[in-house]
TORPA-4810 file (N, C-alpha, C, O; in nm, 3 decimals):
<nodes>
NODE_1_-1.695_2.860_1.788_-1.610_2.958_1.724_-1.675_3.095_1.735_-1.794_3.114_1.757_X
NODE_2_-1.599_3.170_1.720_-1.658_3.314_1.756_-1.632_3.396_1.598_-1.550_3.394_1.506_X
NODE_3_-1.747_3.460_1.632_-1.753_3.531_1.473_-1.689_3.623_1.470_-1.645_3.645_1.582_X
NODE_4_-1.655_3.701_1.393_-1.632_3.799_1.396_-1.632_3.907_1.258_-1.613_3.877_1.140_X
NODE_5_-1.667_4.078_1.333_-1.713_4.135_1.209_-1.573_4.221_1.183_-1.485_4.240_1.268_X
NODE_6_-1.572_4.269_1.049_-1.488_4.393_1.034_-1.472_4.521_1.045_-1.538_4.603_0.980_X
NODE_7_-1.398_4.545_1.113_-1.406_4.703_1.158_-1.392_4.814_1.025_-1.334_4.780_0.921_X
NODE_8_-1.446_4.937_1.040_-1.413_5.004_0.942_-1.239_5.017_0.865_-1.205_4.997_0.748_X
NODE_9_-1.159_5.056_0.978_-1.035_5.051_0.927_-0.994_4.886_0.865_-0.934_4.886_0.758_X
NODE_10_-1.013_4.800_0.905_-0.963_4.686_0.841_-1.081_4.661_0.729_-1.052_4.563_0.661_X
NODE_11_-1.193_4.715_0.694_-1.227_4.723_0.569_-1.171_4.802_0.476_-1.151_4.758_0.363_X
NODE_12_-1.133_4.948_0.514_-1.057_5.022_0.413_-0.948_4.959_0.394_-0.912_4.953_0.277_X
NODE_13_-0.858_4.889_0.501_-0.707_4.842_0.419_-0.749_4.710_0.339_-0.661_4.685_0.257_X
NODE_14_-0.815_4.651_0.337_-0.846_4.535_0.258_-0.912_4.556_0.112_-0.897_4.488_0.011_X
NODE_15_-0.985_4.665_0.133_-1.048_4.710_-0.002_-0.930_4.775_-0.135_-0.943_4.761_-0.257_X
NODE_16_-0.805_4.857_-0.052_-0.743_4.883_-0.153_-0.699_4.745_-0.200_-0.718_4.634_-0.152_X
NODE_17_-0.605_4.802_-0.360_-0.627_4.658_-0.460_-0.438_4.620_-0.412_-0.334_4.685_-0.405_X
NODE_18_-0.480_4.477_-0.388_-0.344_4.376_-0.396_-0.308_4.328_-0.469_-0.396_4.247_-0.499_X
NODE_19_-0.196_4.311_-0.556_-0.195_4.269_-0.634_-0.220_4.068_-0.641_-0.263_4.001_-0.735_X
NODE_20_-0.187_4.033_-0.538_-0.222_3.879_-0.515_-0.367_3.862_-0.530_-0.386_3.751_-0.580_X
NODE_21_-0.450_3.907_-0.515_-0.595_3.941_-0.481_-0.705_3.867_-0.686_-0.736_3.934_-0.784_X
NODE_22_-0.717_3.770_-0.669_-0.775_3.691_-0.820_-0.697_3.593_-0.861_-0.732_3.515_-0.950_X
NODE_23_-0.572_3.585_-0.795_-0.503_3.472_-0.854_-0.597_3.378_-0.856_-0.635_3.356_-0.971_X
NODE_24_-0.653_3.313_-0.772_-0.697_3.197_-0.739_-0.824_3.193_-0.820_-0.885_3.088_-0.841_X
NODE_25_-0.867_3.321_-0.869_-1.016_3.386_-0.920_-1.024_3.312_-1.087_-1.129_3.273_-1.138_X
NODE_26_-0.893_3.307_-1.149_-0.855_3.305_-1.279_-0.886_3.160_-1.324_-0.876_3.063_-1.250_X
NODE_27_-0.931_3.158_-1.470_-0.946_3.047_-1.489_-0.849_2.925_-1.537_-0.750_2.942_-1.608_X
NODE_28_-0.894_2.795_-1.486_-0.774_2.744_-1.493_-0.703_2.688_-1.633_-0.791_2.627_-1.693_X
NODE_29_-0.616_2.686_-1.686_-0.572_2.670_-1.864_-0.602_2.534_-1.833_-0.603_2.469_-1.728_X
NODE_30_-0.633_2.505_-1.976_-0.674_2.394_-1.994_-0.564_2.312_-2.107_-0.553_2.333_-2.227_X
NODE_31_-0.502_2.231_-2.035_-0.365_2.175_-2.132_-0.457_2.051_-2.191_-0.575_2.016_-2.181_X
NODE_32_-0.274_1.977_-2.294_-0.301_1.893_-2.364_-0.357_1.758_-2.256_-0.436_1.676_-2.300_X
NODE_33_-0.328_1.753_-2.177_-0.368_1.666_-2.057_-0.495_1.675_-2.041_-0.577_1.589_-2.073_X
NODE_34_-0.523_1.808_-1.975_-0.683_1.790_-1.937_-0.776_1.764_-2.000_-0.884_1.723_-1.956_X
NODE_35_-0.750_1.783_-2.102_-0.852_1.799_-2.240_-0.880_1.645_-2.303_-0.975_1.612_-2.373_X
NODE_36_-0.767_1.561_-2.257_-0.768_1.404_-2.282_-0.823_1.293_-2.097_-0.846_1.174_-2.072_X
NODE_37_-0.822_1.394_-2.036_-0.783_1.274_-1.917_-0.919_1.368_-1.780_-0.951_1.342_-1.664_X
NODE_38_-0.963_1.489_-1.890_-1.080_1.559_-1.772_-1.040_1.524_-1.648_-1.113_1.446_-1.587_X
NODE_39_-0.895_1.580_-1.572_-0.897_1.544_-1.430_-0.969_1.643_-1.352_-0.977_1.611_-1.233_X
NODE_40_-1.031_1.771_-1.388_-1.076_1.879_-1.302_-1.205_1.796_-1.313_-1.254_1.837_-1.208_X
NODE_41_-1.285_1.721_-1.356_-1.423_1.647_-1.361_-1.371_1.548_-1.280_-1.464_1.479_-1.240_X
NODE_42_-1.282_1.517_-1.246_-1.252_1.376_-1.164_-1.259_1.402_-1.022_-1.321_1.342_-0.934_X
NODE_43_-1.162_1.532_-1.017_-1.127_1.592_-0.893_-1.294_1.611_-0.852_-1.356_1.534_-0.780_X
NODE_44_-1.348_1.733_-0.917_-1.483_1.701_-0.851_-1.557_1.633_-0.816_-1.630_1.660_-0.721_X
NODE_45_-1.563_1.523_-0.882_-1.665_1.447_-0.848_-1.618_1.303_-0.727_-1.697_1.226_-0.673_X
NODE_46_-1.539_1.303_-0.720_-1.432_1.209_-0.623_-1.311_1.300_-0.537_-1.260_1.255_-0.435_X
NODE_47_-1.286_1.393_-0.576_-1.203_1.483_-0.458_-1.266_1.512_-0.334_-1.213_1.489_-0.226_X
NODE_48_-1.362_1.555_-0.348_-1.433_1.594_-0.237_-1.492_1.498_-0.141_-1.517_1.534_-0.026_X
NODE_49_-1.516_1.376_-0.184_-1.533_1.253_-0.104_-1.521_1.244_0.090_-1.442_1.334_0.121_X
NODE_50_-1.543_1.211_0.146_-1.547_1.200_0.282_-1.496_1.094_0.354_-1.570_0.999_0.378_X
NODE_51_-1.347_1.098_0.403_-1.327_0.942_0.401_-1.285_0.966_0.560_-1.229_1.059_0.618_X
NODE_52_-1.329_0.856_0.599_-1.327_0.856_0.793_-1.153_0.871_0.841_-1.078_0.793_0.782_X
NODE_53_-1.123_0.916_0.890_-1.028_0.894_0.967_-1.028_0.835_1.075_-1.093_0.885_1.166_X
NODE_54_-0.968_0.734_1.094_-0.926_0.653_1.184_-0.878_0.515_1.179_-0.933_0.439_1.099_X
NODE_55_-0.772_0.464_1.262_-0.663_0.390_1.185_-0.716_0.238_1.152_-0.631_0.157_1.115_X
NODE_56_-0.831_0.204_1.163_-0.835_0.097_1.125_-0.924_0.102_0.957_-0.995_0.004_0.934_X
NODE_57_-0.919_0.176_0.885_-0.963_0.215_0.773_-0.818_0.204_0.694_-0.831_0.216_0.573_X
NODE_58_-0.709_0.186_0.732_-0.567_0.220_0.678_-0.510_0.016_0.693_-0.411_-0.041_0.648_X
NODE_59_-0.615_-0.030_0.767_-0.562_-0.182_0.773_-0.584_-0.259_0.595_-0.512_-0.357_0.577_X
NODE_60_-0.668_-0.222_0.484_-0.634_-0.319_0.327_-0.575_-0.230_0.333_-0.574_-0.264_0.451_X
NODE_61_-0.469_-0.068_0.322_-0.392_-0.004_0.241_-0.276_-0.092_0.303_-0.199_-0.153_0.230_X
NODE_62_-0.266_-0.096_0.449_-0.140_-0.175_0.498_-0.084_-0.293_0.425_0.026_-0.310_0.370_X
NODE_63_-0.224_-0.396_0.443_-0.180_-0.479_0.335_-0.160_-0.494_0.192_-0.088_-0.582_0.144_X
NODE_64_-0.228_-0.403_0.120_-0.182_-0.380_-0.005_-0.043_-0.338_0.017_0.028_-0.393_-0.067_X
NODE_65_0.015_-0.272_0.085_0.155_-0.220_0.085_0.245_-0.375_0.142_0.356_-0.404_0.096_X
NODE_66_0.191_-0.437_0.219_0.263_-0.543_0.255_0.267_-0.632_0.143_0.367_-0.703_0.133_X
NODE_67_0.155_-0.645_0.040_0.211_-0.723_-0.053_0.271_-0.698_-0.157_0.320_-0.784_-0.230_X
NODE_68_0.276_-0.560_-0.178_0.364_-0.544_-0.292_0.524_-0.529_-0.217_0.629_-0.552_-0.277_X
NODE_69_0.518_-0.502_-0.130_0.671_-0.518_-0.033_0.713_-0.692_-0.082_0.815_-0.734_-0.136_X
NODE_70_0.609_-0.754_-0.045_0.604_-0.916_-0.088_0.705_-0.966_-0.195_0.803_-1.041_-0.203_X
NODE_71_0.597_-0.855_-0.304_0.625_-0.873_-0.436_0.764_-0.875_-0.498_0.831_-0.951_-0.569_X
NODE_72_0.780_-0.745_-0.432_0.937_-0.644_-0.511_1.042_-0.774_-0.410_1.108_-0.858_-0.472_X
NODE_73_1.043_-0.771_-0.310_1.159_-0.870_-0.235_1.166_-0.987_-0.272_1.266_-1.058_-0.272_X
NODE_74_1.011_-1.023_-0.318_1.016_-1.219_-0.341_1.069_-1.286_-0.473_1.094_-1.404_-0.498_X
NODE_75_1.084_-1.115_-0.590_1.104_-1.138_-0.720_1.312_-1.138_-0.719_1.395_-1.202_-0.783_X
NODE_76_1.324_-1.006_-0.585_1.492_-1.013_-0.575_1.523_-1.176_-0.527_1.613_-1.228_-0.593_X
NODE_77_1.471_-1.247_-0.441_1.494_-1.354_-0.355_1.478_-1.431_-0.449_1.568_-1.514_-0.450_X
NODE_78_1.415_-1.442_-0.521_1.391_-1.568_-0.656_1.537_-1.544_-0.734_1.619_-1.625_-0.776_X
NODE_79_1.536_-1.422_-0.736_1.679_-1.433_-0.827_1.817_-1.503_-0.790_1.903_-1.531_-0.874_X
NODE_80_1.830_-1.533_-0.620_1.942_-1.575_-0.572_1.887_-1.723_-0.541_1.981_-1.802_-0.542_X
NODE_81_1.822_-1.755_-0.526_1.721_-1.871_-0.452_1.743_-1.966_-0.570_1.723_-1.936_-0.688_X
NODE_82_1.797_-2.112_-0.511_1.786_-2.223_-0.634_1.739_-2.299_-0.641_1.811_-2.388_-0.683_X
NODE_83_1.549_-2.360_-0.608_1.505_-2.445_-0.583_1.569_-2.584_-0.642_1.534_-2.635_-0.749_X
NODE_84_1.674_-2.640_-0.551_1.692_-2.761_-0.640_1.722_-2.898_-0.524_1.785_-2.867_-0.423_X
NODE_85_1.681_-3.037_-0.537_1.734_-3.087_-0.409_1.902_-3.146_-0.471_1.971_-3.220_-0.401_X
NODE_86_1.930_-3.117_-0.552_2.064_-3.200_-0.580_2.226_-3.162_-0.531_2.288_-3.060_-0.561_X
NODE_87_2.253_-3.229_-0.483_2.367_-3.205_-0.386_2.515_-3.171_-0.458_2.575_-3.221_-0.553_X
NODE_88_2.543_-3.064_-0.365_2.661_-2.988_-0.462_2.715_-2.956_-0.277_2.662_-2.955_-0.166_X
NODE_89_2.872_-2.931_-0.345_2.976_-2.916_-0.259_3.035_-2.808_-0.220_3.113_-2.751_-0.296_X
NODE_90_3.006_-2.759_-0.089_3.051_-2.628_-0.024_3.149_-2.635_0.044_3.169_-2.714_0.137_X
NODE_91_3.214_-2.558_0.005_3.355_-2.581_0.149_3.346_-2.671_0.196_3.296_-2.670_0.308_X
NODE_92_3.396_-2.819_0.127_3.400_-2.959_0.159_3.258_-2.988_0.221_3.267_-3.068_0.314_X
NODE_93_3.174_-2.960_0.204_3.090_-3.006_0.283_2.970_-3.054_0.118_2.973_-2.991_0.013_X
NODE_94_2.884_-3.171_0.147_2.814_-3.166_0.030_2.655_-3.140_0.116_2.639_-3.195_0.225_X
NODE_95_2.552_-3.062_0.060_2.482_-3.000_0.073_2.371_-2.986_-0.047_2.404_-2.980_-0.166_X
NODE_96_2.217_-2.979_0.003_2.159_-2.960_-0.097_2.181_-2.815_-0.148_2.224_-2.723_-0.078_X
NODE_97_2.137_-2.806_-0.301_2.181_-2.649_-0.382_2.074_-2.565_-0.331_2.094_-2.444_-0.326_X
NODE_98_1.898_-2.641_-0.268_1.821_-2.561_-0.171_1.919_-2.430_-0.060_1.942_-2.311_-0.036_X
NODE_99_1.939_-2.541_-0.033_2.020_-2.482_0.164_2.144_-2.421_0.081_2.156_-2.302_0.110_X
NODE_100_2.239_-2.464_-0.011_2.344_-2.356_-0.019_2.284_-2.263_-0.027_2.272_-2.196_0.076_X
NODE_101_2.220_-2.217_-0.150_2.164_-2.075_-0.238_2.102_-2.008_-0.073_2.070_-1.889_-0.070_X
NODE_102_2.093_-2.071_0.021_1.959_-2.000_0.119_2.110_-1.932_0.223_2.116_-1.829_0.291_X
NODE_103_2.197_-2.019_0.200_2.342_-1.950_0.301_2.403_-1.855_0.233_2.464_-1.760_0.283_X
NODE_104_2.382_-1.887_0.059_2.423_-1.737_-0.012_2.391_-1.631_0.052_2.460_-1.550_0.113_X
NODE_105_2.226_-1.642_0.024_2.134_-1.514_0.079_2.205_-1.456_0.226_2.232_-1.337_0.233_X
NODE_106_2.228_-1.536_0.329_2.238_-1.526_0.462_2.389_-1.451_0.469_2.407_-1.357_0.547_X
NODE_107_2.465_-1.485_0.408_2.614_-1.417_0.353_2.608_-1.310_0.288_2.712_-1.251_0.316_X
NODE_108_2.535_-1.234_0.200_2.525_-1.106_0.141_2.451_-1.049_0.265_2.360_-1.106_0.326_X
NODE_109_2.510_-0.916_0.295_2.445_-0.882_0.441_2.315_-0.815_0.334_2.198_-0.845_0.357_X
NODE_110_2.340_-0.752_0.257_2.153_-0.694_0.195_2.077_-0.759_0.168_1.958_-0.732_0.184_X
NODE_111_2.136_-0.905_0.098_2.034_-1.005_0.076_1.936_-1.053_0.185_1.817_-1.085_0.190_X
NODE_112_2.073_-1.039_0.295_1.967_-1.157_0.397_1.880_-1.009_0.503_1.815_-1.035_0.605_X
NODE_113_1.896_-0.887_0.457_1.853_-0.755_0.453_1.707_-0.810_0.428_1.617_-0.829_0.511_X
NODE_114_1.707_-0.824_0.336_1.591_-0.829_0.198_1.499_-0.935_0.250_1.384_-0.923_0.293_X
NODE_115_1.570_-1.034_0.237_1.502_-1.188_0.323_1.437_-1.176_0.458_1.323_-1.220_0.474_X
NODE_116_1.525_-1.100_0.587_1.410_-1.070_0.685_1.277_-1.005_0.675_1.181_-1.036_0.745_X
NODE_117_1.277_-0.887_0.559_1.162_-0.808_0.507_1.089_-0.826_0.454_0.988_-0.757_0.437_X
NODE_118_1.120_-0.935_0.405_1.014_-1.052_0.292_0.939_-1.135_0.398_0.816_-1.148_0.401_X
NODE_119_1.035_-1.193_0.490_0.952_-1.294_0.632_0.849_-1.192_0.679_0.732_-1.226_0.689_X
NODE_120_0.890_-1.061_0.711_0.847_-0.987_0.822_0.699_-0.918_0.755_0.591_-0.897_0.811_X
NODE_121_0.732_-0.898_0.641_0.590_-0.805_0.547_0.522_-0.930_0.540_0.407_-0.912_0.582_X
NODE_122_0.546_-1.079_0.496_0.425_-1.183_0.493_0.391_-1.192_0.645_0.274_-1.228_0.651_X
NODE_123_0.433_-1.177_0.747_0.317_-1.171_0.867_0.231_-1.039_0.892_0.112_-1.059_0.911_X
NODE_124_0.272_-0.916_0.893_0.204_-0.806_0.835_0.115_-0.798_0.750_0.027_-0.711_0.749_X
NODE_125_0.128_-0.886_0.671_0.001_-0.910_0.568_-0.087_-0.975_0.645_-0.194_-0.921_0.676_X
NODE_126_-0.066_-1.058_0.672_-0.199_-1.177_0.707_-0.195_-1.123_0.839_-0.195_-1.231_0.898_X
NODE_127_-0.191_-1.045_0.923_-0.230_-0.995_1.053_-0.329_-0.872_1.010_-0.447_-0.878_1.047_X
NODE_128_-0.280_-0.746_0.924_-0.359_-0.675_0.869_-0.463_-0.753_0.780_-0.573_-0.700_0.793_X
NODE_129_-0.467_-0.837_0.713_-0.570_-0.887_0.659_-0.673_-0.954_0.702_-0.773_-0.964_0.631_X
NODE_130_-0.669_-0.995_0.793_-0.746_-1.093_0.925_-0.786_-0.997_1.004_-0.874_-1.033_1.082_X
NODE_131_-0.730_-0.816_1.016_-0.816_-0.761_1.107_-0.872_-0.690_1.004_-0.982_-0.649_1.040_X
NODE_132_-0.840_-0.652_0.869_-0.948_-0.606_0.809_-1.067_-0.635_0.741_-1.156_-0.565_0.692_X
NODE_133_-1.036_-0.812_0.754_-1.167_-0.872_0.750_-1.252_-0.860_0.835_-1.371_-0.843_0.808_X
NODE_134_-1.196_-0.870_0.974_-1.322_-0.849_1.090_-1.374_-0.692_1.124_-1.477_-0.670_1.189_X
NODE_135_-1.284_-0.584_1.068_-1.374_-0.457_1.068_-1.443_-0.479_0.945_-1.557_-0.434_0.954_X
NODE_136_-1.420_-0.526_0.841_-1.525_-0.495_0.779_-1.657_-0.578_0.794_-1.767_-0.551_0.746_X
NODE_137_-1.620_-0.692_0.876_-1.787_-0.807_0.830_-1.840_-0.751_0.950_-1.962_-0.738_0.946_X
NODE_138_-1.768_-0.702_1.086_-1.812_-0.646_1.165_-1.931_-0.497_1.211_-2.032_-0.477_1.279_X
NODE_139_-1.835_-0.421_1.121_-1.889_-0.278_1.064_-1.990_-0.299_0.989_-2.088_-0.225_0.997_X
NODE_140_-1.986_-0.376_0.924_-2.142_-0.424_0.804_-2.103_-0.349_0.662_-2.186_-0.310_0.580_X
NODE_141_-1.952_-0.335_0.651_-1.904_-0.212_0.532_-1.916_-0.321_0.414_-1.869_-0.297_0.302_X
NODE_142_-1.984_-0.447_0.445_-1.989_-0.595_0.319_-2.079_-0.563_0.243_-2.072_-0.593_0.124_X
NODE_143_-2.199_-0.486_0.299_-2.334_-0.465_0.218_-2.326_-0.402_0.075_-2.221_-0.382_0.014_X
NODE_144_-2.436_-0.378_0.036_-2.448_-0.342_-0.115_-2.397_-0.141_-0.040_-2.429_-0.084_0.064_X
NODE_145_-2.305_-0.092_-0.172_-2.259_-0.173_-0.303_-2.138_-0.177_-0.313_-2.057_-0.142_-0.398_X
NODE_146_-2.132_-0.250_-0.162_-1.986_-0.299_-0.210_-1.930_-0.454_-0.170_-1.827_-0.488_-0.113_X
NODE_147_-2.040_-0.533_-0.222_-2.084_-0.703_-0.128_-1.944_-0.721_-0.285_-1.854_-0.794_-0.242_X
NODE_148_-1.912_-0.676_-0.437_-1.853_-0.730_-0.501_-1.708_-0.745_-0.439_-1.639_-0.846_-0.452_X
NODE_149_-1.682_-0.664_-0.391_-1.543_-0.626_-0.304_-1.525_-0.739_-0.251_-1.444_-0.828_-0.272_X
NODE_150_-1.642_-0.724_-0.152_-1.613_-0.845_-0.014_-1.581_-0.976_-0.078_-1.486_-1.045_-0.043_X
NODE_151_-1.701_-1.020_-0.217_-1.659_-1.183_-0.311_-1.531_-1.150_-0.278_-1.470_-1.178_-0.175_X
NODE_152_-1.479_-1.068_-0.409_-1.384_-1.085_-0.457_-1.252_-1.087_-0.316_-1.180_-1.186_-0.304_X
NODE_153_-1.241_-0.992_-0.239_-1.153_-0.990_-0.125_-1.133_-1.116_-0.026_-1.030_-1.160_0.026_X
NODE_154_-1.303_-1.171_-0.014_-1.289_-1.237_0.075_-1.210_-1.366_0.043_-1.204_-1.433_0.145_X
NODE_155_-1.152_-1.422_-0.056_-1.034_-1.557_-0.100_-0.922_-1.514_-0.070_-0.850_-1.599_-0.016_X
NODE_156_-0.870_-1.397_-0.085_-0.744_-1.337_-0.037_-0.696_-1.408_0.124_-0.601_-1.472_0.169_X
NODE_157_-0.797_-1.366_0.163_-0.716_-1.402_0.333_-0.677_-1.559_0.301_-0.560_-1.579_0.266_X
NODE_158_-0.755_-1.659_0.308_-0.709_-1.813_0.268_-0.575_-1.868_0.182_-0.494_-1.960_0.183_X
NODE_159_-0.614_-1.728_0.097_-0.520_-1.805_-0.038_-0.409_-1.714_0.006_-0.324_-1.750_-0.074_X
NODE_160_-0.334_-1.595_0.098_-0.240_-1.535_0.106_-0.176_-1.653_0.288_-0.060_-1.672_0.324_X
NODE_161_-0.311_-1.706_0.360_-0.265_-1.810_0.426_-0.130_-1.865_0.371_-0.009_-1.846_0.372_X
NODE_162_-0.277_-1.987_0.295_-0.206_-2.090_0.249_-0.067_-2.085_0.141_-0.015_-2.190_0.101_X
NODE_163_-0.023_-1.970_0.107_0.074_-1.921_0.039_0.258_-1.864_0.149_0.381_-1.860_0.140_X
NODE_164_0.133_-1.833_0.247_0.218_-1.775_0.367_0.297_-1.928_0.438_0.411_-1.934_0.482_X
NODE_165_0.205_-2.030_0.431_0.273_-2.160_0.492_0.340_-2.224_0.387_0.430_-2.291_0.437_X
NODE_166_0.338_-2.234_0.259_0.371_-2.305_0.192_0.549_-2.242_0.145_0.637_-2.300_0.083_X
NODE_167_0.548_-2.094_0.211_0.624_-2.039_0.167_0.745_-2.045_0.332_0.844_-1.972_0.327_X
NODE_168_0.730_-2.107_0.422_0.711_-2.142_0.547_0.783_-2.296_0.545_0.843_-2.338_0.643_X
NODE_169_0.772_-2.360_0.440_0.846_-2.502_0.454_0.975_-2.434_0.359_1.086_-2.486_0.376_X
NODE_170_0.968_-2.363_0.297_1.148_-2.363_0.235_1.230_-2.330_0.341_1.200_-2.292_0.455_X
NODE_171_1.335_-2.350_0.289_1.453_-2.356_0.393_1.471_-2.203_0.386_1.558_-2.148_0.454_X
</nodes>
């Protein structure tokens, strides 16, 4: 980058007074908020933080976003969904109340909206989760102090598996 100095004339026009010129100088009021929740102590001490850019640092936010996508769709889908095996009668046809309730879904065009996005975010999950296990055991980002993370994280991948297949035999 190239420096650069100021010339006399662009010091005299800068020196007269602007009125914009301290806004930013002023101190900041201190509301009923700050005074309970010190976010200007927060901001400092964690705002300024240094966080890498680059996209495989964005693979647990993915999956955190894939599972609450999970979440919000799997709680609508429960609502139409009738786990039951007992056989009830559809347009002459008799059928378990499983498989009707699942042709409901497939017949509301938002439902079955909802239902591809629910399939589609549980493989998104466990694809982002399986590669952000291997950047991190890879990277060595497991070490102290953040080996509690890794405990705690590392059951997730298994148990969002075995949740992913089990969720894989319904109709």
């Amino acid at each position: 980058m190239f420096e650069t100095q100021r010339t006399s004339q662009a010091a005299a026009e800068s020196d007269q007074a602007d009125p914009l010129d301290g806004i930013s100088e002023r101190p900041i009021k201190v509301g009923w908020l700050e005074e309970r929740l010190q976010l200007t102590a927060l901001q400092n001490k964690y705002g300024r933080k240094a966080f890498p850019v680059h996209s495989t640092f964005f693979l647990g936010e993915m999956a955190a976003i894939s599972f609450l996508i999970l979440v919000l769709t799997g709680v609508y889908l429960g609502l139409i969904y009738t786990p039951s095996n007992a056989d009830i009668t559809v347009a002459g046809q008799k059928l378990p109340e499983a498989f009707a309730s699942v042709q409901l879904i497939e017949s509301i065009p938002v439902a079955n909206l909802i239902r591809n996005v629910h399939h589609w975010a549980a493989h998104v999950m466990i694809v982002t989760l399986l590669l952000h296990t291997l950047r991190v055991y890879f990277t060595g980002t497991y070490r102290k102090p953040r080996e509690l993370t890794w405990v705690l994280g590392g059951p997730w991948l298994p148990a969002s598996w075995v949740t992913r297949c089990r969720g894989m035999r319904s109709p």
